[in-house]
C-alpha positions in Angstrom: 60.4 -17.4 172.4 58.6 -15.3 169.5 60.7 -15.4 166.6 61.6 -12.2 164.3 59.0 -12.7 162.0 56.0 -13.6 164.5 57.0 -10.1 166.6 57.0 -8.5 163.2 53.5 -9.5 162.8 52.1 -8.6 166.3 53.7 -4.5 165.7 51.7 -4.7 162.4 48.8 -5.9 164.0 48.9 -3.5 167.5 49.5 -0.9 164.8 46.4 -1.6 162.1 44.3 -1.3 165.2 45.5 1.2 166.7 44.6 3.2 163.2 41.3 1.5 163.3 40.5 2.8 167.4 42.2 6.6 166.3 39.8 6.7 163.2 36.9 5.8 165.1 37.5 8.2 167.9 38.3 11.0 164.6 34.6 9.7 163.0 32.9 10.7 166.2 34.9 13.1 167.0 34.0 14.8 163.3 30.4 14.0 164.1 29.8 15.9 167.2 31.3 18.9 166.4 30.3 19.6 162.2 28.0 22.2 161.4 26.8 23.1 158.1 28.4 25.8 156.6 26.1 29.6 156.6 26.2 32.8 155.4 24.4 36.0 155.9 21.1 36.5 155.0 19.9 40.3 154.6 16.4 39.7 152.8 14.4 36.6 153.9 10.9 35.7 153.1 8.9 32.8 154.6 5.9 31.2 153.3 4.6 29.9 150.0 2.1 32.0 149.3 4.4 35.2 150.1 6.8 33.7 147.6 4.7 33.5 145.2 3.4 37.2 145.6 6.3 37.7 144.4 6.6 35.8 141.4 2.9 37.0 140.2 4.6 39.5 137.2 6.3 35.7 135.6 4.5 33.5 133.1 4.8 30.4 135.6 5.8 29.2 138.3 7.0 25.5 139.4 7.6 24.4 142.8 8.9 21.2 144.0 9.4 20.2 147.9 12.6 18.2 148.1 11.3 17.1 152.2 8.3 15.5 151.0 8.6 12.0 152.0 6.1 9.8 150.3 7.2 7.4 147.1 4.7 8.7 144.5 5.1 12.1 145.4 9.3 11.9 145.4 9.2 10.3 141.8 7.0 13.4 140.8 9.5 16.1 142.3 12.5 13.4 141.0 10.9 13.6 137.4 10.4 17.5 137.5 14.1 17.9 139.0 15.8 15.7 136.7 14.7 17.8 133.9 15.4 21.5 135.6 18.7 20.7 136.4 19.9 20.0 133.6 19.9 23.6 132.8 23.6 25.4 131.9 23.2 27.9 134.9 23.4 24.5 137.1 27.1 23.7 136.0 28.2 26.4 138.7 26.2 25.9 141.9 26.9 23.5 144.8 24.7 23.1 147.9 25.2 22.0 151.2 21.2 22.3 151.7 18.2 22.2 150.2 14.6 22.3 151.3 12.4 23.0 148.5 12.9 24.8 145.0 10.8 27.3 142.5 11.2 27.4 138.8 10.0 31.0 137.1 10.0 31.6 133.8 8.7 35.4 132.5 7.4 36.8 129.3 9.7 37.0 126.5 11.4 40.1 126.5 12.2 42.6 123.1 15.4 40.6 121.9 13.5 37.2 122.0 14.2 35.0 125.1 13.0 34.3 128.1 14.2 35.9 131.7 14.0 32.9 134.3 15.4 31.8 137.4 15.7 29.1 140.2 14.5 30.4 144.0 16.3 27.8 146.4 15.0 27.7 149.6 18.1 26.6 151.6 17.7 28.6 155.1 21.2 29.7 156.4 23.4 27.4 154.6 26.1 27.9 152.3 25.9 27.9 149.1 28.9 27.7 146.6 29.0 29.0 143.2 31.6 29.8 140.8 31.7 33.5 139.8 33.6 35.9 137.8 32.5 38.9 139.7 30.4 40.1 142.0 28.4 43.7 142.6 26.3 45.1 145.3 22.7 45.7 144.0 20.2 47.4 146.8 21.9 46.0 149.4 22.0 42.3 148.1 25.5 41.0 146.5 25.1 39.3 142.9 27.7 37.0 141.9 27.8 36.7 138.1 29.2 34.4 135.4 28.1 34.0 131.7 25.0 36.3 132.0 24.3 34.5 134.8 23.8 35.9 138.5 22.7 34.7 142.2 21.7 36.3 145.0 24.7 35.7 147.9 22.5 36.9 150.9 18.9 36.2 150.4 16.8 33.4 150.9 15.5 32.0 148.7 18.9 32.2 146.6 17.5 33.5 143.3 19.7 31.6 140.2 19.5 32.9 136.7 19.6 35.3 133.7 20.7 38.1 135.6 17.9 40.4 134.6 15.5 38.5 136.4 17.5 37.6 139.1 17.6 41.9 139.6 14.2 41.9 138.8 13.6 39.2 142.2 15.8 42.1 144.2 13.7 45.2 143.1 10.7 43.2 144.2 12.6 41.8 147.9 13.4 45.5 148.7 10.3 47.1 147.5 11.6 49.0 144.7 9.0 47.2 142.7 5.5 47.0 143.6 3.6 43.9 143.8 0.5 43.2 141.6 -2.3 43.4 144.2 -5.1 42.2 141.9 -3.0 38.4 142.1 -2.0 39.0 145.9 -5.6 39.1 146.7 -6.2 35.6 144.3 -2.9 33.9 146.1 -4.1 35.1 149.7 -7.7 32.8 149.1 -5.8 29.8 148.1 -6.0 27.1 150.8 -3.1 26.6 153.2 -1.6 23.4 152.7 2.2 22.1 153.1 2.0 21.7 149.7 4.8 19.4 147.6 4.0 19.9 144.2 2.3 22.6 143.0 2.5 25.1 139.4 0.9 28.5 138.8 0.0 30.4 135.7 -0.4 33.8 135.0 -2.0 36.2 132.9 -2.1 35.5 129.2 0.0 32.2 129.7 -3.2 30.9 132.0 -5.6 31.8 129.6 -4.4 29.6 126.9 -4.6 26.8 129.8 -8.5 27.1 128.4 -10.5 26.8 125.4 -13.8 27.8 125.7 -15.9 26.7 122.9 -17.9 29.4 120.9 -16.4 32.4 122.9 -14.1 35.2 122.4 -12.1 37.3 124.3 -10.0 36.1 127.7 -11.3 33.5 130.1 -8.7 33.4 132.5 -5.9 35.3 133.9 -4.9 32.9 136.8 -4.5 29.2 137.7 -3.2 27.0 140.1 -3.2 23.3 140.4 -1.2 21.8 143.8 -0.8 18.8 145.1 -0.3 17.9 148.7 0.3 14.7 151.1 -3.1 14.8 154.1 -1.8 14.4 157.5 -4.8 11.6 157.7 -3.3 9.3 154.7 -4.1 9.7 151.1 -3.1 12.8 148.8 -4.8 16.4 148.3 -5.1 18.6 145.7 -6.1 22.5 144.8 -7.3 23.6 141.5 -7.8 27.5 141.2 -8.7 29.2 138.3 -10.1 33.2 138.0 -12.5 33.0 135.3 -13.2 36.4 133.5 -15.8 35.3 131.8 -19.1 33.8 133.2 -17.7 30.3 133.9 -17.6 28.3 137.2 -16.6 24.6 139.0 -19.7 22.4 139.9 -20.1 20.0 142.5 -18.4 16.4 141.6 -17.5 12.4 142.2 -14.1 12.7 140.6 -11.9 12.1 144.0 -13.3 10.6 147.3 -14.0 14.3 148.6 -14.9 17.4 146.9 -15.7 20.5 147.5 -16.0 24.0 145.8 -15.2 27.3 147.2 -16.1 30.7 144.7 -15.0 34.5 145.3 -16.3 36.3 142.4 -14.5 35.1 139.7 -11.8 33.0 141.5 -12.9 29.4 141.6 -11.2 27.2 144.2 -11.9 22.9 143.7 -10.2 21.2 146.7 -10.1 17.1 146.2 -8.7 14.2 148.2 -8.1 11.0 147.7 -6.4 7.9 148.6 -5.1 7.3 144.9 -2.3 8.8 143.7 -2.6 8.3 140.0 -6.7 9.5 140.5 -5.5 12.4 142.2 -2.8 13.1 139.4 -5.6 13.1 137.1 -8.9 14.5 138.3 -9.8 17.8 136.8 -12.7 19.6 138.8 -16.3 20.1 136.4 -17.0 23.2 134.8 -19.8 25.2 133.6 -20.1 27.7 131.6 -22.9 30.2 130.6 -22.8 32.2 127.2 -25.3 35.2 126.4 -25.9 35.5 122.8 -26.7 39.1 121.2 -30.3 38.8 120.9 -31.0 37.2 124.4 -30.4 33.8 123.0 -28.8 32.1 126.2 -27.3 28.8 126.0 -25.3 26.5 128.3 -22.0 24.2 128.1 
């Protein structure tokens, strides 16, 4: 016969797994049937390069694909992303997605700062920020806080100083026209899944370049990406529009090489199985200066 204390024992025991079968039937149970949280989405705009069409009135442009799944590529995005998020307008934001990211950072405006902002591309799913009002602007509804706003129904969610998150709406809805002289430029760039990449534009790109006994601007777009080949190894895309009589030249820097010109937009596309030669390999220019006097000489 059991005594008090042994049947004591056995209820604890039938109980403790009865918990244990209840909370494995609630784990599935959770699994099967959670979805991620979404929202509306009013303006949406797929593809890098149309993204960036849109971005071509900033000073520069970062991008970083969170998806990207090699080790060397991760720590670059990890390195980039450690340092971007540290920014105040972060403290409010919470995801439940994220597939890749742009940082834009425009001219300085009249009263001395820079207008930036943070383009997540995070499809259909929720995103949860911490406002202190919210208005309708051209159809799209800004939630602001601290001089801060976001984009509720777009993708990508624009974050930042609210004048260039408007600025990002004017150009979604067509109230602003895009700079066609850089949408033809972005349109030649190759089309790669690209995980890294960071564009320059106008005045910013042309300091990018010193050009030794010349005067006047040299550039007024570049573009340097890097991207994982589907046959092993790494590529990478350097574009610059010269607007002076400069050009790439054919070179050993990388494993493959090859240069592609449209008038004054020169394309270098590398590859190679190094990651840190890749990181580092610059394509080869030339330049050709014509003197007053018909001098000519050659860099």
């Amino acid at each position: 016969m059991a005594k008090p204390l042994e049947r004591k024992s056995a209820k604890l025991l039938a109980l403790i797994l009865a918990l244990i079968m209840l909370g494995s039937v609630l784990v599935y149970a959770f699994r099967g049937g959670y979805t991620t949280p979404s929202r509306e989405v009013v303006y949406k705009i797929e593809g890098l390069k149309n993204v960036l069409k849109l971005l071509s009135d900033s000073q520069q442009v970062y991008y970083l694909n969170f998806k990207a799944d090699d080790p060397s590529i991760q720590s670059l995005i990890n390195a980039y992303w450690e340092n971007l998020a540290k920014d105040p307008a972060m403290r409010y934001i919470r995801f439940t997605e994220i597939n890749s990211m742009y940082y834009v950072l425009y001219n300085s405006t009249y009263f001395g700062y820079s207008p930036y902002m943070f383009l997540f591309d995070v499809g259909s799913s929720k995103v949860f920020y911490s406002y202190e009002k919210k208005e309708d602007y051209s159809g799209v509804t800004i939630k602001i806080r601290r001089g801060y706003g976001l984009t509720e129904n777009t993708n990508p969610v624009a974050l930042g100083t609210l004048d260039a998150v408007m600025r990002y709406v004017d150009l979604l809805s067509a109230q602003k026209n895009l700079n066609n002289s850089y949408v033809l430029l972005i349109n030649k760039l190759p089309d790669k899944n690209y995980a890294f990449f960071v564009a320059l534009f106008g005045e910013y790109a042309n300091q990018t370049i010193r050009l030794k006994n010349s005067t006047g601007k040299v550039a007024d777009f570049y573009f340097e990406g890097i991207s994982l080949n589907e046959s092993g190894g790494y590529d990478k895309v350097v574009a610059i529009n010269f607007k002076q009589n400069v050009f790439f030249v054919e070179s050993n820097v990388t494993e493959y090489y090859k240069v592609e010109r449209y008038d004054g937009l020169n394309i270098a596309i590398m590859h190679d199985l190094n990651f840190t030669k890749i990181i580092r390999a610059k394509p080869e220019m030339r330049a050709i200066m014509i003197k007053l006097g018909g001098n000519e000489s050659r860099g």
